[in-house]
ZAMARGU-4260 file (C-alpha; in steps of 0.2 Angstrom, whole numbers, plus 5000, padded with zeros to 4 digits):
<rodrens>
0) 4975/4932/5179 | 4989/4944/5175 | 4986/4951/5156 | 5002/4953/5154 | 5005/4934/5156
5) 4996/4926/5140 | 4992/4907/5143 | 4994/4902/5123 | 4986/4886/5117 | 4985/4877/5102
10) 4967/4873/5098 | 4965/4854/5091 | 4960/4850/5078 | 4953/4837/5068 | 4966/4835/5054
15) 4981/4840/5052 | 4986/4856/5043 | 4995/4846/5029 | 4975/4838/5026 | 4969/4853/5022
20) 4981/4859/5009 | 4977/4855/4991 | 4994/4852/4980 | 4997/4861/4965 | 5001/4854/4950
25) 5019/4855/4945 | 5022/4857/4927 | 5040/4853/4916 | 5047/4868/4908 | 5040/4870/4891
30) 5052/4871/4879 | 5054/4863/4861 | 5071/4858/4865 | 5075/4843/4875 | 5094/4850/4882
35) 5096/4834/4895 | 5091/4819/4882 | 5103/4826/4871 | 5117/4826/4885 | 5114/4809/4892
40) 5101/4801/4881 | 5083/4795/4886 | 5077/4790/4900 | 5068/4774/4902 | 5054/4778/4911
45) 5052/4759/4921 | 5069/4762/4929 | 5065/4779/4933 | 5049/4771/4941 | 5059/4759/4951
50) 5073/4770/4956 | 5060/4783/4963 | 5052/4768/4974 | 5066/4764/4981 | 5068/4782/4984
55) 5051/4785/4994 | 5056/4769/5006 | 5073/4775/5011 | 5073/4779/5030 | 5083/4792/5028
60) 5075/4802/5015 | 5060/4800/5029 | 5070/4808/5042 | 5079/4822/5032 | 5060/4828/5024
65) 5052/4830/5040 | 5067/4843/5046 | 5061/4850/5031 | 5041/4855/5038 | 5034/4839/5025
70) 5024/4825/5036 | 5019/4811/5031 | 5004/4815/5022 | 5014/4827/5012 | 5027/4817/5009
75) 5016/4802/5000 | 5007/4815/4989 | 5022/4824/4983 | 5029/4807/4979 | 5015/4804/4970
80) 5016/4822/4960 | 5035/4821/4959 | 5036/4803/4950 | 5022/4809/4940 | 5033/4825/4933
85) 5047/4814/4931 | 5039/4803/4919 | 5038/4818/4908 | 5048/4817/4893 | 5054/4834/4896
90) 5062/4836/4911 | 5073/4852/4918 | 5091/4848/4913 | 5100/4845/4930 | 5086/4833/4934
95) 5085/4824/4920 | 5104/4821/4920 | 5106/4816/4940 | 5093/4803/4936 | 5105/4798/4920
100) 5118/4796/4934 | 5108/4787/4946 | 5102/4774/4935 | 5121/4773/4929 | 5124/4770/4948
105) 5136/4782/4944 | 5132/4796/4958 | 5118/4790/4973 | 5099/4789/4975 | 5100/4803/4990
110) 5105/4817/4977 | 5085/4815/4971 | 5082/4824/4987 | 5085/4842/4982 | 5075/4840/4969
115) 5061/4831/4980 | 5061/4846/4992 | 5061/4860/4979 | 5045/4849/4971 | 5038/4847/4989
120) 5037/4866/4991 | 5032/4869/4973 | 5016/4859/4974 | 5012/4864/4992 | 5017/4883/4992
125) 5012/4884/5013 | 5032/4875/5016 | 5040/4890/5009 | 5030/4904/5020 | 5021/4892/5038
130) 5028/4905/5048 | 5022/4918/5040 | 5005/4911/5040 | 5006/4909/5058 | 5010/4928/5062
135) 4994/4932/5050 | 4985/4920/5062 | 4991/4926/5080 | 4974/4932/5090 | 4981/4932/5104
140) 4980/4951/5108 | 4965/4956/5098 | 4966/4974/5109 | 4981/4979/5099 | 4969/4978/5081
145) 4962/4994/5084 | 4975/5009/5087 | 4961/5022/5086 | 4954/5013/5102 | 4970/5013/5112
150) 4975/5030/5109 | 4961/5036/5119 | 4961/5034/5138 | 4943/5028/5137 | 4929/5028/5152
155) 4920/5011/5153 | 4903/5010/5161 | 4896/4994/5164 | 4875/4995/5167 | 4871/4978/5174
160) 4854/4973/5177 | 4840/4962/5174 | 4827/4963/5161 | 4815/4978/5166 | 4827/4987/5177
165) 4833/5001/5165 | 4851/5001/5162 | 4850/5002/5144 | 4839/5018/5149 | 4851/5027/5160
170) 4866/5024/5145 | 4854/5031/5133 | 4851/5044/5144 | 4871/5049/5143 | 4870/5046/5124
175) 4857/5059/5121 | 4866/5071/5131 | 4881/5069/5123 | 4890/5080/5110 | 4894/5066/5097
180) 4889/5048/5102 | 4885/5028/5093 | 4872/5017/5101 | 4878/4998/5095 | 4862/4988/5095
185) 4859/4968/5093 | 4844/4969/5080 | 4838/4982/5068 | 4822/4985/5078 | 4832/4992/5093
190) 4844/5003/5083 | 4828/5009/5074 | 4819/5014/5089 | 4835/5022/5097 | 4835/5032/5081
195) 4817/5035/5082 | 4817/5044/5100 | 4835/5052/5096 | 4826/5063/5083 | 4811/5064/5092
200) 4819/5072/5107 | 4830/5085/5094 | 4846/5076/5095 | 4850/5071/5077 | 4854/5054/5074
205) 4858/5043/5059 | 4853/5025/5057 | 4864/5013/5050 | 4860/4994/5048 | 4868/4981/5035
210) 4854/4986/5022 | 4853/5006/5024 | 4859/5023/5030 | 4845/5035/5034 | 4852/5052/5038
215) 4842/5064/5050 | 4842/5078/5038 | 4834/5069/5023 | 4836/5084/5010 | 4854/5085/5013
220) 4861/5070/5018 | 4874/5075/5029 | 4882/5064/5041 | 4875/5068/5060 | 4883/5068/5076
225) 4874/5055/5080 | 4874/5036/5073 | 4860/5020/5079 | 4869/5008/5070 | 4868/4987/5070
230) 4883/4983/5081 | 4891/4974/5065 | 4891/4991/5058 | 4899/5000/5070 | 4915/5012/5063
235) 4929/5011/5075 | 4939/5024/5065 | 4925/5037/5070 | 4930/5047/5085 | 4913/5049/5096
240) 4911/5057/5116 | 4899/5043/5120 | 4895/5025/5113 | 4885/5012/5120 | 4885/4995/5118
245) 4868/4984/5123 | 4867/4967/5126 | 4885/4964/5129 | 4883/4947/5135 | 4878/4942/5116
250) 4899/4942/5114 | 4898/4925/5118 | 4889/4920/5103 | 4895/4906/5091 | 4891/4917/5079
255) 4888/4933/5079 | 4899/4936/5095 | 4914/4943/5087 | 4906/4960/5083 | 4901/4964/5101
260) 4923/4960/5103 | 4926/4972/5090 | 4915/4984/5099 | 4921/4984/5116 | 4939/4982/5111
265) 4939/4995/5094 | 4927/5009/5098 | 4936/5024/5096 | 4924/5035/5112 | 4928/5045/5127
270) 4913/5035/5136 | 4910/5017/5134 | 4892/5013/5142 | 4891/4995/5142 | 4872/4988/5145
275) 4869/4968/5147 | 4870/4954/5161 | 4881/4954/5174 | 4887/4937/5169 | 4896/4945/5157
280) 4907/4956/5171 | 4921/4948/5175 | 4926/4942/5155 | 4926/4962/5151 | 4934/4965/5164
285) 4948/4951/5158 | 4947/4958/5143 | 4949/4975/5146 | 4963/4974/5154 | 4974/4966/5142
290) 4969/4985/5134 | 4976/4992/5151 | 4957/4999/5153 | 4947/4999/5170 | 4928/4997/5170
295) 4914/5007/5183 | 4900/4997/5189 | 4883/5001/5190 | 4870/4988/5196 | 4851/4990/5193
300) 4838/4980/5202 | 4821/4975/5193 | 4809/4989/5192 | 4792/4977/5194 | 4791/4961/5204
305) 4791/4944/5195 | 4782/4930/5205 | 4782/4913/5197 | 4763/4906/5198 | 4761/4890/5210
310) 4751/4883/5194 | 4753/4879/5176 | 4742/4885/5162 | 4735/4867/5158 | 4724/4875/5145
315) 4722/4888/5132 | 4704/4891/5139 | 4713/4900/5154 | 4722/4912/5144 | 4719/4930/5151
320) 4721/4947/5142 | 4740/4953/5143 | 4746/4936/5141 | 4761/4929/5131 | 4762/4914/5126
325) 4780/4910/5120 | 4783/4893/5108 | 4800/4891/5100 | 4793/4884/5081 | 4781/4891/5069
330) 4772/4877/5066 | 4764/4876/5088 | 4764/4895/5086 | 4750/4893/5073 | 4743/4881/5083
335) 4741/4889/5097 | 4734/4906/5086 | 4722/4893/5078 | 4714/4890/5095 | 4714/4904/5104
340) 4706/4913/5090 | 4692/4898/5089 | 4687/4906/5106 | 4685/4922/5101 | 4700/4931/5108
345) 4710/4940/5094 | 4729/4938/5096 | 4745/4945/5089 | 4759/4934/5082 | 4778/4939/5081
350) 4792/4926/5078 | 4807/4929/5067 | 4804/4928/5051 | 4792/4941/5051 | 4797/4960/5045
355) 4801/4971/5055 | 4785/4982/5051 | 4777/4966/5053 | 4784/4963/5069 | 4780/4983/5075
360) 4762/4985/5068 | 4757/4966/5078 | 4766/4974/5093 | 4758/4990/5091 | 4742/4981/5092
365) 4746/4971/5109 | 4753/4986/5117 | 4736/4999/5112 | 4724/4996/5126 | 4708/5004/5116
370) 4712/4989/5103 | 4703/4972/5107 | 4717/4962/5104 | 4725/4957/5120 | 4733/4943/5118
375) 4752/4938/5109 | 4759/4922/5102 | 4778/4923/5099 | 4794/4914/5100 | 4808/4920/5108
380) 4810/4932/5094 | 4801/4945/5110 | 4817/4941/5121 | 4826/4958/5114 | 4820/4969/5103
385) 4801/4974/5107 | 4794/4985/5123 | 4778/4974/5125 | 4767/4978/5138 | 4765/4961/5145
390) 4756/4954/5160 | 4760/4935/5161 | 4772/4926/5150 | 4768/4907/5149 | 4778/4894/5141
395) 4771/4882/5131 | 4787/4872/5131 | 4803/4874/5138 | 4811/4860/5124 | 4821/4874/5110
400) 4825/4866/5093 | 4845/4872/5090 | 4857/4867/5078 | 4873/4859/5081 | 4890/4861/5073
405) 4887/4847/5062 | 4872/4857/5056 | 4861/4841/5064 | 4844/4845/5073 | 4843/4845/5091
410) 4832/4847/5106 | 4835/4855/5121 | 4830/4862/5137 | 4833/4884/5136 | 4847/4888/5147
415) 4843/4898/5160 | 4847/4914/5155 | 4835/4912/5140 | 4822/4909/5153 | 4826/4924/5164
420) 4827/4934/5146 | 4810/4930/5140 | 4801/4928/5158 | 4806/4944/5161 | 4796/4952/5149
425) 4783/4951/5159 | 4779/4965/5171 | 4784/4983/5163 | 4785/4996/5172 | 4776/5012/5169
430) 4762/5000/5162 | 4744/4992/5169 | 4756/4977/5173 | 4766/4983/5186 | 4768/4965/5194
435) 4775/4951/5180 | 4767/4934/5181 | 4775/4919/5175 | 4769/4900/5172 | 4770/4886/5161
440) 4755/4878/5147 | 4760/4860/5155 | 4761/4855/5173 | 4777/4846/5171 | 4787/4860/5164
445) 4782/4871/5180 | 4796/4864/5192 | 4809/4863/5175 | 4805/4885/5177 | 4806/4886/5193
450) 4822/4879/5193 | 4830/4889/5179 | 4823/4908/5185 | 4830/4902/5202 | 4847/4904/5195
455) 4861/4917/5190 | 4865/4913/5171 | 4883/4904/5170 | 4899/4917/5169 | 4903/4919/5154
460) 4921/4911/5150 | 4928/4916/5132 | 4921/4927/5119 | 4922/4927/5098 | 4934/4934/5088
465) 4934/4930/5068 | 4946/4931/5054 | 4948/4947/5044 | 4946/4953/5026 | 4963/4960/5027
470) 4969/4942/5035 | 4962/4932/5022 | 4968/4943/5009 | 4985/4942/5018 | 4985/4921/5016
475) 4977/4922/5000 | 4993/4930/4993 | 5003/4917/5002 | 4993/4903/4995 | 4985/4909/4978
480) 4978/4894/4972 | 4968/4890/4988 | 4949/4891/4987 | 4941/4904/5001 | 4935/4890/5010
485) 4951/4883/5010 | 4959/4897/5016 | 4945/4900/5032 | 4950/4881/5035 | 4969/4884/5036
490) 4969/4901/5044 | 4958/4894/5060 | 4969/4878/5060 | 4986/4888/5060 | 4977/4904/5072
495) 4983/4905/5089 | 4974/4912/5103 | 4973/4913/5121 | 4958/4902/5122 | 4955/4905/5140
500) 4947/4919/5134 | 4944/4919/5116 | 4937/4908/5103 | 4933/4908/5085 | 4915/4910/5080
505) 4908/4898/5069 | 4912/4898/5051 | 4901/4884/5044 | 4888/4899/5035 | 4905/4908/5028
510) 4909/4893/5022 | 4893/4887/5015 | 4892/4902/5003 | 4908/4901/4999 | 4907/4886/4993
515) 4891/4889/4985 | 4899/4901/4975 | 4917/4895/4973 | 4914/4890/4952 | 4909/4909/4951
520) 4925/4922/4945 | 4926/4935/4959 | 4941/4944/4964 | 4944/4938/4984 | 4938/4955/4991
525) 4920/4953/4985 | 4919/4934/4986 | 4926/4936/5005 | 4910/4951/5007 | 4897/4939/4998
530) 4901/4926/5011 | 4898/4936/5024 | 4880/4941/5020 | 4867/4937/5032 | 4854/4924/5025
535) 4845/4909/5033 | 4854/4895/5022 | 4838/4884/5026 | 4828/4890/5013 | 4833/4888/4995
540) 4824/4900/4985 | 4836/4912/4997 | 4850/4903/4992 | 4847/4901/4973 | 4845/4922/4974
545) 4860/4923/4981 | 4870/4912/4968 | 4861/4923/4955 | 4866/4940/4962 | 4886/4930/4961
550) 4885/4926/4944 | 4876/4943/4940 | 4890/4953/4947 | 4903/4942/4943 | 4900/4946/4926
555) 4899/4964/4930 | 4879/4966/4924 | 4869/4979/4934 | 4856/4970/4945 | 4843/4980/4941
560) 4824/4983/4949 | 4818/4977/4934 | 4829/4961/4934 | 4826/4958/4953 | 4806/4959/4949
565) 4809/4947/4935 | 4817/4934/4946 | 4805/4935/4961 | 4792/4935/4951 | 4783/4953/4952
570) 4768/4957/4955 | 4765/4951/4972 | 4745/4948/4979 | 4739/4947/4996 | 4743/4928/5002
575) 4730/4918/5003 | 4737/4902/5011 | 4749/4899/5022 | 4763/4893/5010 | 4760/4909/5002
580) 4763/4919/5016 | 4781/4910/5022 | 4784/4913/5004 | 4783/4930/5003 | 4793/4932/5022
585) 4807/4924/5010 | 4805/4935/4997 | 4806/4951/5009 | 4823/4942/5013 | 4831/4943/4996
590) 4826/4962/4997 | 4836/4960/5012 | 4849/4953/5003 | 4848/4965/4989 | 4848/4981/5001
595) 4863/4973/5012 | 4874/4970/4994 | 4869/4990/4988 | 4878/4995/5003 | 4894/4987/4996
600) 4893/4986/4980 | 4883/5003/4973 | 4887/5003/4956 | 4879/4985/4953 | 4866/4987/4961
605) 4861/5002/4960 | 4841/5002/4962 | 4841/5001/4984 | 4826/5017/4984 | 4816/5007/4971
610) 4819/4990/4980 | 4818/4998/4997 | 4800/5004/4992 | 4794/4989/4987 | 4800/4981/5000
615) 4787/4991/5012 | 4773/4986/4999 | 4780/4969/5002 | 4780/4971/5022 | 4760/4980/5020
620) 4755/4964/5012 | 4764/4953/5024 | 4756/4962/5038 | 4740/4960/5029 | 4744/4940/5028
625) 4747/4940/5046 | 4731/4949/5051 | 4722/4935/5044 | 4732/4922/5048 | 4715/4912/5054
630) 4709/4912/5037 | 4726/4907/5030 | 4727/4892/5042 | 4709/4885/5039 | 4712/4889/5020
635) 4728/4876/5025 | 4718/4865/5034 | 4703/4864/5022 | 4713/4860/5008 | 4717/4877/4999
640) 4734/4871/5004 | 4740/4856/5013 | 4744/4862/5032 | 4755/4871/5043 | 4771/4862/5044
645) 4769/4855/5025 | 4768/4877/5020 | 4785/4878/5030 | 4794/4863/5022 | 4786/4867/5007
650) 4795/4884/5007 | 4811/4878/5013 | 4812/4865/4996 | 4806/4878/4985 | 4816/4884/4971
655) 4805/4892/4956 | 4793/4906/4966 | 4777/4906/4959 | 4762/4910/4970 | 4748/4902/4960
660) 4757/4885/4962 | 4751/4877/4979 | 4750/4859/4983 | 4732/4849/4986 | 4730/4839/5003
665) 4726/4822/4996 | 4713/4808/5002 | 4726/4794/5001 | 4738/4805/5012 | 4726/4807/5025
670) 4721/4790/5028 | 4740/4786/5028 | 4741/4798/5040 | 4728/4790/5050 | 4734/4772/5047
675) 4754/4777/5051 | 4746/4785/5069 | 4735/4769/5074 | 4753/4759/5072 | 4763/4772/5080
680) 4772/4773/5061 | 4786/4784/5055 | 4772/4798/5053 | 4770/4798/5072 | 4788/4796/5075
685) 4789/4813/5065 | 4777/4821/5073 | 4782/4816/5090 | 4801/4821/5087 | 4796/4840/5080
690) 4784/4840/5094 | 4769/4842/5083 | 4763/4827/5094 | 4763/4824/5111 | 4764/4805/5118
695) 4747/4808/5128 | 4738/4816/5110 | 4744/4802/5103 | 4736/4787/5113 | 4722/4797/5114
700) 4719/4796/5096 | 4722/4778/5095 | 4710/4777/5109 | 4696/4788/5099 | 4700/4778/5084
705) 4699/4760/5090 | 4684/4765/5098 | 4678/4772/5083 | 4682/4756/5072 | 4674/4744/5087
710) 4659/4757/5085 | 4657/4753/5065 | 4661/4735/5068 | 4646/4734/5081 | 4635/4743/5068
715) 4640/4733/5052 | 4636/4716/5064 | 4619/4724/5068 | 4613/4731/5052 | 4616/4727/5032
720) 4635/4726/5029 | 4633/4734/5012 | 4623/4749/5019 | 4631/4763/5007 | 4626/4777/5022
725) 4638/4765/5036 | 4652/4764/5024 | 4652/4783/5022 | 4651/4786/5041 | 4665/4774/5041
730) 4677/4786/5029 | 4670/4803/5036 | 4676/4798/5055 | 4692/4794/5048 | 4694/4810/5040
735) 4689/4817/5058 | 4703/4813/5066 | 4715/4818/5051 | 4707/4837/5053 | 4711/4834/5073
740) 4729/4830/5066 | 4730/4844/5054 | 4725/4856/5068 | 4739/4849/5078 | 4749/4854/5062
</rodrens>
């Protein structure tokens, strides 16, 4: 398609632009004197009622509004507000004397509609300046937001390849080498080891992430030539010789896929290395263009063979040292750690939530071939981010749980280039697994794999874009008494872009904070950079910190080290259970928060060394937690706790962090566990539906438990029914099964 020929489309939407406008209320004048009732008298407010209704009916009223931008739905609540201001005793003289004449009959109902109109554009301000708003809105040529960009007659490099074939190596390679360069990373593990091996080799390099700077020269603190940066962080004011950008095809998503846009488009470099799949080629080409910028390709092959094994796993027992098993929820990762350990192999865990220490020490320790650890359970947290010197990946499901924009829960099959992300772990060169193996836990997964790695993942078509500071700022000034959320809500109904290649990320976080804090005074600025933190909205201890740290700043207190400890309830111990641990993984993510907030606002928050350095105490005692997580999940499962996926939910419903507080697993609740399973319950539906529970599990434990209960009833027909020592047989093979379930937990 020819750049220069734009196809525009309006996106649809689900209600009309008028639906999302809030009217303001229109007051009277306030004035002691009452100028028009002492012209014409008072009015009597049952024929100004009647006079107006007839008003609102006439056709021709309907037709001359709508010339006027007021649809319907306008038009019935301005009616609603206007007869409402005209009841007032007090109204603005011309008014108030038109209406003396209309009731007179001396002049006609139509000269109300003046008065209608100006009303109509009082109470919803968006009449007067739509087209402005619209021009705000235009995304159609996103290139021409960054001048710095197109002044520059930039080189763009495109390194395409698979997993394991070193593109990103040979762009870091340029990157080193260069006189002043940015590496543009998609987690703060790789922008930290980037910064890691810059210094290392004598190149000085910055880190920069949404929580920190750390400068090369620590004593003093001058900016290098050099920046590993987040790639939401990237400055595309700073002129560089070489940036590279890695994992490029992430600018497709929902979310966070508008900062690899920003990137391409806005950084201000001589050479633009560009690392990621080549599904991604042809929309940077397509975008590029519309910058009048050309792209060199160069095309890696895989460095180690992949083969996909002719047979699945079918049991833990076969696991082998420099396997991964990859699950996609905590609650079968701890699972799966539970019994391989009960065999004897010490593995590593890594999913998500974890630090990043966390996450490198467990790493660490997989990756050292004199440790005895040789084994890893992860989620597809491993997918980017981590070198891991892996022999065989095996999935244990191929079923992802993902969110949709409803925010409902839903289950899914990977796409395939998930599968070729994570499979391709396996196999790194320069390793003892120079050939990658990969293979699934259950046989009728295997055929699902070999389907999806024998793919190319889908071209990518459009890529994000989202609304600015300075735009939001621009509508807020048009429509000052709209909320932020409100305003997000407008600005993507009125944008226009060229959607064949654009669209707007997903807003429903920026709008969830914003409304969590729209009774909190904050001027737009720093309520619009307080929406845009980056928290897991899931868990409400997060979310309650975050509404603190509003209010505190809103009323302009300094959150200090010693307030923060207060409300996250220092000191912290080593975790004992399960719950404890998910709860101090949440905790490390309000320092996150804190940290992320310093970086904006300084002078309220003002401890980030102190928080920083209890925040790798924090991560010491996490890692600590992990290390044991056996002990912490048969502490759960022998009722220091009550169980794996009940320490999950049990975190995501906490408010009030106190670490000595842990719930008890209860007798009554196992036997209703036990009795909900033997009828196929709401229990089982649950633990079917998370995947807890697979169908075959569970009409084996029906079996076990019938034929346990046919067992019992054999032996009370046989010997005394009363027989004390049968009766607590009875209740200790139920509670057999419950601890089979638990583990399942």
């Amino acid at each position: 398609m020819n750049y220069q020929r734009i196809l525009i489309r309006k996106k649809k939407t689900i209600a009309p632009i008028s639906q999302l406008m809030v009217p303001v209320p229109v007051k009277s004048v306030l004035d002691s004197s009452n100028v028009g009732a002492e012209l014409t008298g008072k009015l009597n407010k049952e024929d100004v009622m009647k006079w107006l209704a007839k008003f609102y009916q006439r056709r021709e009223i309907k037709a001359a509004v709508v010339e006027n931008g007021i649809d319907n739905y306008i038009y019935h609540q301005t009616y609603l507000s206007f007869r409402k201001f005209c009841l007032d005793d007090k109204l603005p003289v011309d008014l108030h004397v038109t209406f003396s004449d209309i009731i007179a009959e001396a002049c006609h109902l139509d000269s109300l509609l003046p008065y209608f109109i100006r009303h109509a554009k009082q109470a919803f301000p968006h009449l007067e300046c739509i087209d402005d708003l619209k021009k705000i809105s235009d995304l159609r040529l996103p290139a021409n937001w960054y001048p710095e960009a197109r002044a520059l007659t930039r080189k763009i490099v495109f390194h395409s390849g698979p997993t394991n074939s070193g593109k990103t190596f040979h762009a870091l390679e340029r990157f080193f080498n260069s006189k002043s360069g940015v590496y543009c990373g998609p987690l703060k593990l790789l922008a930290s080891e980037v910064y890691y091996k810059s210094n290392q080799r004598g190149v000085p390099c910055d880190l920069v992430t949404g929580e920190e700077r750390n400068f090369a020269s620590v004593n003093s603190k001058s900016p290098s030539s050099h920046v590993s940066c987040t790639v939401e962080m990237v400055s595309v004011n700073t002129p560089y010789e070489v940036a590279v950008i890695d994992e490029i095809q992430m600018l497709k998503d929902p979310s966070r896929g508008w900062a690899w846009t920003r990137a391409l488009l806005g950084v201000a470099a001589e050479e633009v290395h560009v690392c990621g799949e080549a599904a991604a080629i042809d929309v940077v080409k397509e975008i590029l263009m519309s910058a009048s910028e050309e792209i060199e390709m160069r095309r890696y092959k895989r460095l180690t063979e992949l083969i996909i094994e002719d047979a699945s796993l079918g049991s833990l027992d076969k696991i082998r040292p420099g396997d991964c098993l990859v699950c996609f929820n905590k609650q079968d990762i701890f699972w799966s750690m539970r019994q391989i350990e009960a065999m004897g192999i010490e593995c590593a865990v890594i999913y998500g939530s974890l630090p990043p220490g966390t996450k490198l020490a467990q790493a660490n320790k997989f990756n050292d071939p004199d440790h005895p650890c040789k084994v890893l359970v992860a989620t597809d947290a491993i997918g980017m981010g981590l070198n891991l010197n892996i022999g065989r990946v095996i999935f244990n499901s191929l079923i992802k749980p993902t969110t949709n924009e409803k925010g409902e829960k839903e289950m899914d099959t990977i796409s395939t280039s998930q599968a070729l992300q994570i499979a391709g772990r396996a196999g790194r060169y320069g390793t003892q697994f120079s050939i990658g193996y990969v293979t699934t836990l259950k046989s009728e997964d295997l055929p699902t794999l070999k389907r999806l790695l024998s793919q190319h993942p889908e071209p990518i078509n459009q890529v994000g874009l989202h609304p600015t500071a300075e735009q939001i700022e621009l509508y807020a000034y048009h429509l000052p008494h709209a909320n932020l959320s409100n305003l997000i809500d407008i600005f993507v109904n009125l944008s226009t872009l060229d959607d064949s290649l654009y669209f707007i990320c997903n807003i429903n976080d920026f709008k969830f904070l914003a409304d969590m804090i729209q009774h909190v005074p904050l001027p737009l600025r720093a309520r619009y950079v307080f929406c845009c933190a980056p928290i897991n909205k899931k868990i409400p201890f997060v979310c309650s910190m975050f509404l603190k740290f509003a209010r505190q700043y809103s009323r302009n207190e300094v959150l200090s080290f010693d307030w923060l400890g207060r409300q996250i309830g220092l000191p912290f111990s080593c975790p004992n259970t399960l719950l404890e641990l998910v709860h101090l993984e949440s905790v490390f993510d309000v320092l996150d928060l804190y940290l992320w907030l310093s970086y904006r606002f300084q002078d309220l928050f003002p401890d980030a060394c102190l928080v920083r350095d209890m925040q790798k105490e924090l991560d010491c005692l996490i890692q600590t937690g992990v290390a044991q997580l056996t002990r912490l999940l048969i502490n759960s499962e022998t009722g220091v706790s009550s169980g794996t996926s009940k320490a999950v939910e049990a975190e995501e419903n906490r408010h009030v962090p106190n670490l000595k507080k842990t719930p008890y697993f209860q007798s009554h609740d196992a036997i209703t566990i036990v009795n909900s399973i033997t009828s196929h319950g709401r229990i089982a539906d649950r633990l079917l539906s998370e995947g807890l529970l697979t169908p075959k599990l569970l009409e084996d434990l029906k079996k076990e438990w019938q034929c346990e209960k046919d067992n019992e009833s054999a032996q009370v027909s046989v010997s005394t029914i009363n027989n004390p020592i049968t009766t607590k047989r009875s209740k200790n093979d139920k509670f057999k099964v419950v601890k089979r379930i638990n583990r399942i937990r």
